[in-house]
C-alpha positions as CSV (number, residue, x, y, z in Angstrom):
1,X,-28.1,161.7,-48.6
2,X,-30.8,164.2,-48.8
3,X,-33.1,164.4,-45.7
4,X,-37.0,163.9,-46.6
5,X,-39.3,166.6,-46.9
6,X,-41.1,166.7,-43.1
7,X,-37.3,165.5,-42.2
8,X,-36.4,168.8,-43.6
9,X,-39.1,171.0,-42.5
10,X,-38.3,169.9,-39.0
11,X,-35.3,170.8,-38.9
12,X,-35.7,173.9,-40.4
13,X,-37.9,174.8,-37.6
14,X,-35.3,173.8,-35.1
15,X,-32.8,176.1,-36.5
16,X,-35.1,178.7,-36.7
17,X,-36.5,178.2,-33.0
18,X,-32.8,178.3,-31.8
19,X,-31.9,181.2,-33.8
20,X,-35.1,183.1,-32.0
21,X,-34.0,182.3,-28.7
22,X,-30.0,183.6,-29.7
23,X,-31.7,186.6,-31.0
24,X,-33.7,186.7,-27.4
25,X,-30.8,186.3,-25.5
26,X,-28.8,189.0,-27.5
27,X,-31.3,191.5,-27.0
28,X,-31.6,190.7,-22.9
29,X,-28.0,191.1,-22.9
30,X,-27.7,194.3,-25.1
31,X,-30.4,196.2,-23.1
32,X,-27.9,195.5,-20.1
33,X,-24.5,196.3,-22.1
34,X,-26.5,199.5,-23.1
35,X,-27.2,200.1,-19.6
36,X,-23.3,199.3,-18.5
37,X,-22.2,202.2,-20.9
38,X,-24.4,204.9,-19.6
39,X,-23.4,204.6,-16.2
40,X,-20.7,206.3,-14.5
41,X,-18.0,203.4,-14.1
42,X,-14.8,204.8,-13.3
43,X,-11.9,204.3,-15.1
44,X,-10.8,201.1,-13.6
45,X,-14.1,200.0,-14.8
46,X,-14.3,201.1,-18.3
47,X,-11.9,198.3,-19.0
48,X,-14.2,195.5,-17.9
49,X,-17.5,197.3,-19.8
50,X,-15.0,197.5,-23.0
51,X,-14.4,193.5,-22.9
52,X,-17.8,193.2,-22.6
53,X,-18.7,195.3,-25.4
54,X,-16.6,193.8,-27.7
55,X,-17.7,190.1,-26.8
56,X,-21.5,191.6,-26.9
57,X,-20.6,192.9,-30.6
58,X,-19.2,189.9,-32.0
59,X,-22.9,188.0,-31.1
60,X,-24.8,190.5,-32.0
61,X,-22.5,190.4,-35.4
62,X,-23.3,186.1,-35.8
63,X,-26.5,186.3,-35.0
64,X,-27.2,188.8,-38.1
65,X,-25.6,186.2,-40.3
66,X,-28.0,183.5,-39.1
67,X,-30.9,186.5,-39.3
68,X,-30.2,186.5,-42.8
69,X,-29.8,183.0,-44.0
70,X,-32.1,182.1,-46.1
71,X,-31.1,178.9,-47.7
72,X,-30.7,175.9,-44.9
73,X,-28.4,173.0,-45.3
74,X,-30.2,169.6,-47.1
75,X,-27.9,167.1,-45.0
76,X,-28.7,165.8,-42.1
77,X,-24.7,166.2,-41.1
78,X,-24.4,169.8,-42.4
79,X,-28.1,170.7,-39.9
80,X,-25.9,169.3,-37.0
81,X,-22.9,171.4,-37.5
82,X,-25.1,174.5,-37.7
83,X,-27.3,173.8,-34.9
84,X,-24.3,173.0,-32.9
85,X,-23.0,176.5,-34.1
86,X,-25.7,178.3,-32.8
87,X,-26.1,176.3,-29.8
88,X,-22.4,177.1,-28.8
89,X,-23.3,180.7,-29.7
90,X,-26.3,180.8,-27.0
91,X,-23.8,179.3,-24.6
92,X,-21.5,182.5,-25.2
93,X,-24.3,184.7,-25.0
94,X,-25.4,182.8,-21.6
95,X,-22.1,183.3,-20.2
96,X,-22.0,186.5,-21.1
97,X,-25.2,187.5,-19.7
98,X,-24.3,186.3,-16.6
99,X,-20.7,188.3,-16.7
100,X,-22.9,192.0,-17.2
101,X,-24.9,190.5,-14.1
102,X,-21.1,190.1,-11.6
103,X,-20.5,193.1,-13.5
104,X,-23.7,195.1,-12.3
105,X,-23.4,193.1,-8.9
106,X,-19.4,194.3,-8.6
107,X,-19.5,197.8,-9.6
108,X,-22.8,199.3,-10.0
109,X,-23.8,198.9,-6.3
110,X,-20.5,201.0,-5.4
111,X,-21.9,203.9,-8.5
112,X,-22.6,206.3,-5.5
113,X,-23.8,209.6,-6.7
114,X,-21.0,211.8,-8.1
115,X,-20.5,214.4,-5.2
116,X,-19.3,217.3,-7.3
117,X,-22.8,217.2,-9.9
118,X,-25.0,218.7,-6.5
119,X,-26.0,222.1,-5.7
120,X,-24.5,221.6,-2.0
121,X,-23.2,218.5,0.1
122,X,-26.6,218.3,2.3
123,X,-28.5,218.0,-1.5
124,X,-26.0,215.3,-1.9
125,X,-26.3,213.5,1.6
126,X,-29.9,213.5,0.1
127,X,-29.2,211.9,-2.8
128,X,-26.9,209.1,-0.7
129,X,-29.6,208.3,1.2
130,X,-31.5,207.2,-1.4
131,X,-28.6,205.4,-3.3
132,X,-28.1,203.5,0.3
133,X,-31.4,202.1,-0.1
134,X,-30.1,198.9,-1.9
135,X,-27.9,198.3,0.5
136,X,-30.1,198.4,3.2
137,X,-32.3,195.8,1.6
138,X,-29.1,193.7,0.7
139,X,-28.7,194.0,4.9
140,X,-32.4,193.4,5.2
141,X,-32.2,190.1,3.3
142,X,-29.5,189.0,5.2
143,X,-30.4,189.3,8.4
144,X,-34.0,187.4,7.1
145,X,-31.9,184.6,6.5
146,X,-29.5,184.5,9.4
147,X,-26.7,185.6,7.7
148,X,-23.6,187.2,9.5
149,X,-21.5,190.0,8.7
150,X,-17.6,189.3,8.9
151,X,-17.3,191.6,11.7
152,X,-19.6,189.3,13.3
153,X,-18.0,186.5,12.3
154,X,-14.8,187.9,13.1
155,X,-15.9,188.8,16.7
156,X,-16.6,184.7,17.2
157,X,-13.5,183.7,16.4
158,X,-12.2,186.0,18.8
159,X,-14.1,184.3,21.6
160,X,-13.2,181.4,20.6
161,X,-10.7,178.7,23.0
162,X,-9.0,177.6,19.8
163,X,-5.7,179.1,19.2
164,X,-5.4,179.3,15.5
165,X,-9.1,181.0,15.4
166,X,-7.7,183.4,17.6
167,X,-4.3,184.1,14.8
168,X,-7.2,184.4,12.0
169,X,-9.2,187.1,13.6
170,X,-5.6,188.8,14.7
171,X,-4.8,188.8,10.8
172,X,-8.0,189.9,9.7
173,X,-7.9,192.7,12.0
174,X,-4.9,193.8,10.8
175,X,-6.5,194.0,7.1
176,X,-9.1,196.5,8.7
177,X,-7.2,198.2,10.5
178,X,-4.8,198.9,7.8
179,X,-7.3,199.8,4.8
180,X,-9.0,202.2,8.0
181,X,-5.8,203.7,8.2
182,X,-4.7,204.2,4.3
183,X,-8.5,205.6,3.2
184,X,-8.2,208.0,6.4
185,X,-4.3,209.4,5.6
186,X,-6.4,210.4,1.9
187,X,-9.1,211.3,3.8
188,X,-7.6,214.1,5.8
189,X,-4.9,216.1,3.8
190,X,-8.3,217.1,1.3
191,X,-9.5,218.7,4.4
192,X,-6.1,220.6,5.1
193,X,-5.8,222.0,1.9
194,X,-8.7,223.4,1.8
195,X,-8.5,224.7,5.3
196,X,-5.6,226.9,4.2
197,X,-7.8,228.7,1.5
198,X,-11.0,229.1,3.3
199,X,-12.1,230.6,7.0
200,X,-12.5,228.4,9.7
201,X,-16.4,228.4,9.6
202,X,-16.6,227.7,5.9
203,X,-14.1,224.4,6.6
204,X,-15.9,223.6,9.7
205,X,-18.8,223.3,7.7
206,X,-17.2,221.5,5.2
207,X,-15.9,218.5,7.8
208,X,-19.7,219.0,9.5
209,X,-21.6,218.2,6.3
210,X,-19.0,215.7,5.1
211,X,-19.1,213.4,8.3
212,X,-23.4,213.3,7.5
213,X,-22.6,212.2,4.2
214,X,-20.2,209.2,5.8
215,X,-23.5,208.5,8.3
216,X,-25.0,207.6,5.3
217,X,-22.9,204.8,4.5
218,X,-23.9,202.6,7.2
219,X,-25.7,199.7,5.7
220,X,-27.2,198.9,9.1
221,X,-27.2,201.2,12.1
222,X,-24.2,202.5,14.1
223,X,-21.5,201.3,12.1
224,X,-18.3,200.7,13.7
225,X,-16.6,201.2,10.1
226,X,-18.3,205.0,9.4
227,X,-17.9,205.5,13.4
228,X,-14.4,206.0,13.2
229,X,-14.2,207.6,9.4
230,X,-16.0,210.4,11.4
231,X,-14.1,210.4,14.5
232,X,-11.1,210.7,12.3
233,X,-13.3,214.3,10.9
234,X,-13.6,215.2,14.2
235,X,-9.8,215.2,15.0
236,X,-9.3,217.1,12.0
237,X,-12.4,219.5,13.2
238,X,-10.3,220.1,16.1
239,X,-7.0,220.3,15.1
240,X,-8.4,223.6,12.6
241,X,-10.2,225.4,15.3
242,X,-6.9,224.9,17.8
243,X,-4.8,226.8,15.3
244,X,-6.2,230.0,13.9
245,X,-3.0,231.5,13.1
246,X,-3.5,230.4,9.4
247,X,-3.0,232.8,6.7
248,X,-5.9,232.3,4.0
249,X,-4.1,233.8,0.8
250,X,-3.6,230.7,-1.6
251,X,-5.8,228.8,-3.9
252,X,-7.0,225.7,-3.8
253,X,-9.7,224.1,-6.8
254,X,-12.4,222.8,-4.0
255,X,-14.2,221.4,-7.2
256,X,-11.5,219.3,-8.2
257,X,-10.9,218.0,-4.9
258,X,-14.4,217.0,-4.7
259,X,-14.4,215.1,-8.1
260,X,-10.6,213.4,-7.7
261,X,-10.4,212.5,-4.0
262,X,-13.5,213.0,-2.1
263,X,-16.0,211.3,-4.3
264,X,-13.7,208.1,-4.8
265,X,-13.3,207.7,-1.0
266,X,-16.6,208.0,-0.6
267,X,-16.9,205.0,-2.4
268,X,-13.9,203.2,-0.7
269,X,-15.7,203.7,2.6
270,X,-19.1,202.3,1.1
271,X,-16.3,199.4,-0.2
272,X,-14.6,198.8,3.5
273,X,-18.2,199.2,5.5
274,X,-19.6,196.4,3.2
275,X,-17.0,194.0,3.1
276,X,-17.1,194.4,6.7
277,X,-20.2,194.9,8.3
278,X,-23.3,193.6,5.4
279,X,-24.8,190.5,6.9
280,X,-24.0,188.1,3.9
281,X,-22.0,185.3,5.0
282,X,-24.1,182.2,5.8
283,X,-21.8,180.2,8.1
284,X,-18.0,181.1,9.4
285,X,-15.7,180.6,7.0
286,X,-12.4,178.3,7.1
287,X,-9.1,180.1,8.1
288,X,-7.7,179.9,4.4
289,X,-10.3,181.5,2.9
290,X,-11.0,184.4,5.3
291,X,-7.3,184.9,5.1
292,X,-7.7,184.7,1.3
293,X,-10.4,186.9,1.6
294,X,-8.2,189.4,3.2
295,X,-5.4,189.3,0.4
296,X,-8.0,189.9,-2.0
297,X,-9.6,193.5,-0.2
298,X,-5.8,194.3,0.0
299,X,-5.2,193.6,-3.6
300,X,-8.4,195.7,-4.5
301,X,-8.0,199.0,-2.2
302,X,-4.8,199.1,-3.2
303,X,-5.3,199.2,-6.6
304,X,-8.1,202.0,-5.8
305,X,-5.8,203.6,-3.1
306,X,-3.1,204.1,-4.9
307,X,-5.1,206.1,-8.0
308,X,-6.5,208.2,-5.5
309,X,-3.0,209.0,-3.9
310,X,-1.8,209.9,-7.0
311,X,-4.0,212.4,-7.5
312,X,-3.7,213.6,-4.2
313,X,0.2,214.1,-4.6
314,X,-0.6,216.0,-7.7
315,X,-3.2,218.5,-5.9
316,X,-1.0,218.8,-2.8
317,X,2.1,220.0,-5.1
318,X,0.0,222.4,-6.9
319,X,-1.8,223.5,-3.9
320,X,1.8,224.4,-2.5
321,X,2.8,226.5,-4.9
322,X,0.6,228.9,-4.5
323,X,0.6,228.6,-0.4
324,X,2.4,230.9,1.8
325,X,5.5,229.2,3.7
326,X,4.4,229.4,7.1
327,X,0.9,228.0,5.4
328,X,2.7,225.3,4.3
329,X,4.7,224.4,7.3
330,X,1.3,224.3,9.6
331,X,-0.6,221.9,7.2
332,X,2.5,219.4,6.9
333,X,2.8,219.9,11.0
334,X,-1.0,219.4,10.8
335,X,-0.5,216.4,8.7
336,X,1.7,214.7,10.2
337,X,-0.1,214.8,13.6
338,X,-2.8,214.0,12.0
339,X,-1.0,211.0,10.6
340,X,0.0,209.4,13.8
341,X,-4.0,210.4,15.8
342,X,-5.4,208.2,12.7
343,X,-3.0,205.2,13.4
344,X,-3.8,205.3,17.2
345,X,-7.3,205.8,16.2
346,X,-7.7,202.7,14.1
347,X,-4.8,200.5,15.8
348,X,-7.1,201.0,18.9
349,X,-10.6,199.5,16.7
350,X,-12.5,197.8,19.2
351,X,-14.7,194.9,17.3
352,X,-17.2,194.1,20.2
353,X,-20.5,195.5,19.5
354,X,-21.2,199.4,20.3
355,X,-24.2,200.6,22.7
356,X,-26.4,203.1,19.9
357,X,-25.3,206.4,20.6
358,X,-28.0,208.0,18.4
């Protein structure tokens, strides 16, 4: 049966109304999705954006058909089915909105500034600061609502009478300590390389400026997290200057250890410092899900650690090619020294509060 005229026009206007606010919610969406592509997502990433691309194509795609349609259906039954088609449409482009927003949330806030695009390391620490800015209000906002950070949280349980509190924060150390350890055994081989292709000064510098650049990671003062990334500097600062017997006659690419290791641990660090110490947690959570919480950080630095270790191997290989025997021999030494200082280091984390030693 045909509908009546105003029945008609109604409904026409419906459709139309709905198709206006698919086309709103497209373009919303699109101006994000543009924004995902521009930025520097590493390749993990790029996966993620590409999924989102293609689901962000395929309604851009309908909603042209329904741009175009001129000639609306004259049943009642045939209006339904298309309204119903565009309303599960807007639902998809809802949902989708909302992934690019986890997306942004996820990843974007770890986008530091790429280390090897500055003129110097103290330009970059600049640059850092600036970046740290939205975590610092993240931390701001937290603390404005009596939020907790799972250190904090952590450090409770740990005071706590009851037994199986007590196995939680045991286990949850562990994860800490553990990701400490693997991001600071990638951490310090960089620094050996290039200490066997420089002069002590010039790598002194180096460690110097880089330990500023890990101050600025701290989403809220004196963190205990970038505290010990830099004592772990240190160690290597002194383990350089106590052996100056190093012959400086190989080649390393400084450049491409900036780009493939330094930057991405730069972000791990950001990663562990605010999982651990950004006030964001509301109430103390149950034991299975911080301990679930814990599998998941090991599932995900993992993943990250392992990329960056890969490309470490590669560099350190290359790097030993060209090195001198005996050069090679004190940087393994020096490794594996330092290898067992940054499990004492880490194994000894102390999670009570520190006295500001700025």
């Amino acid at each position: 049966m045909e509908m009546e005229n105003n029945d008609l026009q109604r409904t026409e206007g419906e459709i139309l109304t709905m198709i206006s606010e698919l086309r709103s919610l497209n373009l919303v969406t699109g101006h994000k999705v543009n924004k995902l592509i521009c930025s520097n997502t590493e390749s993990s990433e790029k996966e993620a954006v590409r999924a989102i691309l293609i689901e962000a194509d395929k309604l851009r795609k309908a909603q042209e058909y329904f741009d175009g349609l001129r000639n609306f259906p004259e049943s009642e039954e045939e209006s339904e089915d298309l309204k119903a088609k565009i309303k599960e449409l807007k639902t998809e482009a809802r949902d989708l909105e909302k992934r690019v927003d986890e997306f942004e949330e996820k990843f974007l806030k770890y986008n530091v500034p790429r280390l090897h695009e500055s003129e110097s390391w103290k330009e970059y620490a600049e640059s850092l600061k600036e970046f740290m800015k939205i975590w610092k209000e993240e931390a701001k906002k937290g603390r404005e609502k009596g939020e907790k950070s799972l250190i904090e949280w952590l450090r409770l349980l740990d005071q706590s009478e009851n037994q199986e509190r007590k196995t939680t924060f045991k286990a949850m150390r562990l994860v800490v300590v553990d990701l400490g350890i693997q991001i600071s055994d990638h951490l310090a081989l960089p620094f050996l390389l290039m200490s066997a292709s420089i002069t002590m000064e010039e790598i002194r510098r180096y460690l110097d400026e880089f330990a500023t650049i890990l101050g600025c990671l701290c989403v809220e003062e004196n963190s205990i997290i970038t505290n010990t990334f830099i004592s772990i500097l240190k160690d290597v600062d002194q383990l350089i200057v106590a052996r100056n017997d190093i012959q400086h006659l190989n080649r390393v690419n400084h450049k491409l250890i900036e780009r493939d290791i330094l930057y991405p641990i730069i972000r791990e660090v950001l990663r562990l410092e605010v999982a651990f110490c950004c006030p964001d947690l509301p109430m103390m959570l149950t034991k299975d899900v911080f301990l679930a919480m814990g599998d998941h950080l090991r599932r995900v630095f993992d993943k990250n650690l392992n990329r960056i270790g890969l490309k470490l191997n590669r560099l350190a290989t290359e790097a030993s090619r060209s090195m001198r025997i005996e050069n090679e021999g004190n940087v393994n030494a020096d490794k594996q020294f330092l290898d067992s200082k940054i499990r004492v280091t880490w194994k000894k984390l102390d999670l009570k509060p520190q006295a500001d030693s700025h």
